[in-house]
C-alpha positions as CSV (number, residue, x, y, z in Angstrom):
1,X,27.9,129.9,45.4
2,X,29.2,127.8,42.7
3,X,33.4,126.1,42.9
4,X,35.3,128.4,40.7
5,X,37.6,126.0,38.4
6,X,40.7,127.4,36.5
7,X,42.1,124.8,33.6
8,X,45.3,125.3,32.0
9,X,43.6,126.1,28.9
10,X,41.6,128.9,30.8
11,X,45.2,130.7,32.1
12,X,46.8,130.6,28.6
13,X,43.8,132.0,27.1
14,X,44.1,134.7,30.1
15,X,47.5,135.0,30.0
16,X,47.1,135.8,26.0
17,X,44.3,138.4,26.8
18,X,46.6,140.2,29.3
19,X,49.4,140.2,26.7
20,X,46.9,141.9,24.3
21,X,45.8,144.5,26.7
22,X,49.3,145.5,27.9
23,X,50.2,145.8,23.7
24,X,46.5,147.7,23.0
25,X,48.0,150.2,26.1
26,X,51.4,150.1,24.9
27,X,50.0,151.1,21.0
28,X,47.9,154.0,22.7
29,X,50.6,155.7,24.3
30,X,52.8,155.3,21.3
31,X,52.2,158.1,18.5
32,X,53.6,155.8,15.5
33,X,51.8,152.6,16.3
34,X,48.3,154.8,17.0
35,X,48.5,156.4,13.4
36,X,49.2,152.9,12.1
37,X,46.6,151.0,14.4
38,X,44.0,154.1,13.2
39,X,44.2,153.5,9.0
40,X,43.7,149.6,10.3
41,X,40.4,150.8,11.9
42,X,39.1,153.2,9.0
43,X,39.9,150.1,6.9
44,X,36.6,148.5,5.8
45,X,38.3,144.9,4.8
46,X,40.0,144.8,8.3
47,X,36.9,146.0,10.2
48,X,35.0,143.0,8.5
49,X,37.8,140.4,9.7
50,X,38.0,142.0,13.1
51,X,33.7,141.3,13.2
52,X,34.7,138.0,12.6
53,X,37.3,137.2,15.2
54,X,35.8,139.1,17.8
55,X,32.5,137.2,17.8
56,X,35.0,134.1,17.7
57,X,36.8,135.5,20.5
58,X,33.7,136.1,22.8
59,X,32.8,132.7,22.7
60,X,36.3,131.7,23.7
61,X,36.6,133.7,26.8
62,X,32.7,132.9,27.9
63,X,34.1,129.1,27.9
64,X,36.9,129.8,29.4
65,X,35.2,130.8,32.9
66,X,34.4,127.4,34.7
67,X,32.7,126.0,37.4
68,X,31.5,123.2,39.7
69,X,28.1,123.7,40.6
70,X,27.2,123.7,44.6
71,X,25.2,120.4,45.5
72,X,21.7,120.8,47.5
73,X,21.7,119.6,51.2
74,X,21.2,116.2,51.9
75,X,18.0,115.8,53.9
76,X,18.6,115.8,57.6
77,X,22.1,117.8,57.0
78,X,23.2,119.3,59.8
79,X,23.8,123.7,59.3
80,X,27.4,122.9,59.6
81,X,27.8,120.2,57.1
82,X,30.7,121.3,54.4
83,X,29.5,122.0,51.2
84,X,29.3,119.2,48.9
85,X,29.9,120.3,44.9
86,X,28.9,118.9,41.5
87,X,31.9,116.7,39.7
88,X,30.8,118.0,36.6
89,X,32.8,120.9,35.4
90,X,31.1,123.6,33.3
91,X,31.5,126.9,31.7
92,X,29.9,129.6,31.0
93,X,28.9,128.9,27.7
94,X,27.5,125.3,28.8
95,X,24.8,127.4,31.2
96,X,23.7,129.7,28.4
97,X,23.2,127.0,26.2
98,X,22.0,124.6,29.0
99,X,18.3,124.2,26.7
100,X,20.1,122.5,23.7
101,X,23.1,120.9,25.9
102,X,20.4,118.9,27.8
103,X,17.9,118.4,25.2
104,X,19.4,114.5,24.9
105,X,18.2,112.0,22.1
106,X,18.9,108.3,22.0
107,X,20.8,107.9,18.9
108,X,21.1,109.5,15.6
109,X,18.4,111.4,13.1
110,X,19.0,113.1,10.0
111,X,19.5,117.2,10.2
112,X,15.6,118.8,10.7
113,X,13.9,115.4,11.4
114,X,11.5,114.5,13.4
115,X,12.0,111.4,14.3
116,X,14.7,108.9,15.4
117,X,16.7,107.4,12.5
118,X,16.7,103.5,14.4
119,X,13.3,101.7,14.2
120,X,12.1,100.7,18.1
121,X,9.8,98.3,19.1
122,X,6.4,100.3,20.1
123,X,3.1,99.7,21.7
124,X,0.4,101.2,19.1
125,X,-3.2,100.8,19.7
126,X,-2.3,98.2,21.4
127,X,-0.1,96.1,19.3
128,X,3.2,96.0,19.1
129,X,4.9,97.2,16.0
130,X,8.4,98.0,14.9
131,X,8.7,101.7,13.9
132,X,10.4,105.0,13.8
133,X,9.7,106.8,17.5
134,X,9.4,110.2,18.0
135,X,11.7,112.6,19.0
136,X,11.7,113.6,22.4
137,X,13.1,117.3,21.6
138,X,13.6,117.6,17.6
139,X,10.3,119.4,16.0
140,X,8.5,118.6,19.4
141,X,6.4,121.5,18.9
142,X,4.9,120.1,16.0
143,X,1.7,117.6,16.2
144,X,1.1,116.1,13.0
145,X,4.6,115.8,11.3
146,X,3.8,114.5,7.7
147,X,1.5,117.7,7.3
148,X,2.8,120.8,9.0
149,X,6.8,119.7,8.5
150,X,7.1,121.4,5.3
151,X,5.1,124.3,6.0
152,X,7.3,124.9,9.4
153,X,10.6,124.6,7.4
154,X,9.6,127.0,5.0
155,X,8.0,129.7,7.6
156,X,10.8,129.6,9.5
157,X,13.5,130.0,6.6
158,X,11.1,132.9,5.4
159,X,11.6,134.5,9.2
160,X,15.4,133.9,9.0
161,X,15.6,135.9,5.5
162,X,13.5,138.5,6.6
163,X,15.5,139.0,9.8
164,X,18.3,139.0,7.9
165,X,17.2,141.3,5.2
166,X,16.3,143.3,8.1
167,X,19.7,143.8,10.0
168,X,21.6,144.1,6.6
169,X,19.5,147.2,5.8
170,X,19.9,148.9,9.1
171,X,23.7,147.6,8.9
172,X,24.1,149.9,5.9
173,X,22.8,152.8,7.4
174,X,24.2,152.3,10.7
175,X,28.0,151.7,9.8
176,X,28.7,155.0,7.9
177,X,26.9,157.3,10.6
178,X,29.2,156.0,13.3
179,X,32.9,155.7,11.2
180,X,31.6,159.0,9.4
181,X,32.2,157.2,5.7
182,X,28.9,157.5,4.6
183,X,30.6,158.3,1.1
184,X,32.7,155.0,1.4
185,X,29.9,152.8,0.0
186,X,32.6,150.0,-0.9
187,X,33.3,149.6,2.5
188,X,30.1,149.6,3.7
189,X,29.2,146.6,1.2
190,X,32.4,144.9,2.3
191,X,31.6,145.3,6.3
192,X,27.8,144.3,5.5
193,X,28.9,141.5,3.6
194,X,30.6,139.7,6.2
195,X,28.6,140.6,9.2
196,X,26.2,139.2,7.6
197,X,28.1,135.7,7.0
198,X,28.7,135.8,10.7
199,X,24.8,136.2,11.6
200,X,24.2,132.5,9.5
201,X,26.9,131.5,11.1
202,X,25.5,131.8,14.4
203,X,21.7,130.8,12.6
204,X,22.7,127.6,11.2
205,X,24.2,124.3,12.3
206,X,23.2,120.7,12.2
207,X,19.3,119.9,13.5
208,X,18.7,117.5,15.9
209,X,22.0,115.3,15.2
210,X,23.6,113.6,18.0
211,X,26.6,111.6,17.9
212,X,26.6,108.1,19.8
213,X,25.1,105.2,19.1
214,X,22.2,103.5,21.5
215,X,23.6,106.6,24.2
216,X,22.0,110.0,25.4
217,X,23.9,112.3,23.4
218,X,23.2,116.0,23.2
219,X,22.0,117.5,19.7
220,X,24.4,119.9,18.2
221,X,22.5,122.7,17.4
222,X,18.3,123.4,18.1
223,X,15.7,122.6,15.6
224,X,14.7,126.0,15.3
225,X,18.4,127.3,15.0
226,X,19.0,125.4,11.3
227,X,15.9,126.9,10.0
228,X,16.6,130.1,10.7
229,X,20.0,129.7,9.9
230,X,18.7,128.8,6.0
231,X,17.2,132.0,5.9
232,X,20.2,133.9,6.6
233,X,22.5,132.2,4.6
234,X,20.1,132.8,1.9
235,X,20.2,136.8,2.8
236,X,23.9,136.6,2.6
237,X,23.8,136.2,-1.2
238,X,21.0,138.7,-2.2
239,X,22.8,141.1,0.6
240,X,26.1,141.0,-1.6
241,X,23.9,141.5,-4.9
242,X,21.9,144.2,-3.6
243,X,25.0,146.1,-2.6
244,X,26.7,145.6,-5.9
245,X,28.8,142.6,-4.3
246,X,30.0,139.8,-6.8
């Protein structure tokens, strides 16, 4: 059972959540403030925002919940030994996205490379040579960079689009069924529009960057996660087209 650990950034975002919850009751039971608070949900502009800040939101209160992880047993531990606990603090948010926040490079490389931006000295067939080394975790998956690089970038941006092209279509149908304005296609285009700049959002972000030099640091975002993230970006503008957007 992992050492729960409460920060004083953790209670003020609590405290702040409780605040919100007693107003949210407080608006319910109040006739005046429930009219006003219902136009601001019927209110396509507003809606889009609120998609926005919630997702922003989310991500603040799954970091907010951290822990000390519980140590295994040293060998030879007696039953009643007290339980010994990690001095690294983490949250939530740190164990979901445990795959990229341990997938540690050396030193810096440029966004979607493949391998490290320093030259290393190398053992090659033998010989000793000075070149660029491989990634350890940035386009791993690939086995002969120089020909498939390309060819990945692009079927994954091609993925990203489609998905994207995807959601925004059901988006558009699955909006007005459930606020009953199926005849408000303005705000349908609005609401669309932004949750789909919030899905390449999430999709993009720097490739296999890391900040440090000559140190293990972690990459900021996954390989995978940029290109996808071009694909959506891209639906963003042929969503707002299609939908009669600027």
């Amino acid at each position: 059972m992992p050492k729960l650990v409460f920060l004083a950034t953790d209670v003020a975002l609590f405290l702040q959540l409780a605040v919100v919850a007693f107003y949210a009751w407080h608006a319910w039971n109040t006739p005046t403030l429930r009219q006003t608070w219902r136009h601001v949900l019927h209110d396509a502009a507003a809606m889009s925002a609120g998609v926005v800040l919630s997702l922003f939101l989310l991500i603040a209160v799954v970091d907010s919940f951290h822990f000390r992880s519980l140590l295994p047993p040293s060998l030879g531990a007696p039953s009643t030994e007290q339980a010994a606990y990690s001095t690294r603090t983490l949250s939530l948010l740190d164990l979901l996205l445990s795959g990229p926040r341990e997938a540690r490079e050396k030193t810096y490389s440029i966004p979607l490379g493949t391998h490290q931006f320093s030259k290393e000295s190398m053992q090659i067939d033998g010989k000793t040579v000075r070149d660029f080394p491989r990634l350890q975790y940035g386009g791993r998956h690939l086995k002969e960079t120089q020909t498939e690089w390309a060819d990945d970038i692009i079927q994954r941006s091609a993925s990203g689009l489609l998905c994207g092209l995807l959601i925004a279509i059901g988006g558009s149908f699955v909006k007005p069924c459930i606020l009953g304005t199926a005849q408000k296609s303005a705000g349908a285009r609005a609401t669309l529009a932004f949750a789909m700049i919030v899905l390449s959002s999430v999709g993009g972000g720097g490739g296999p960057v890391t900040s440090g030099s000559g140190e293990e640091c972690s990459p900021v975002l996954t390989f995978t996660g940029v290109e996808s993230g071009i694909g959506t970006r891209m639906a963003v503008s042929l969503v707002i087209r299609a939908f009669g957007g600027g």
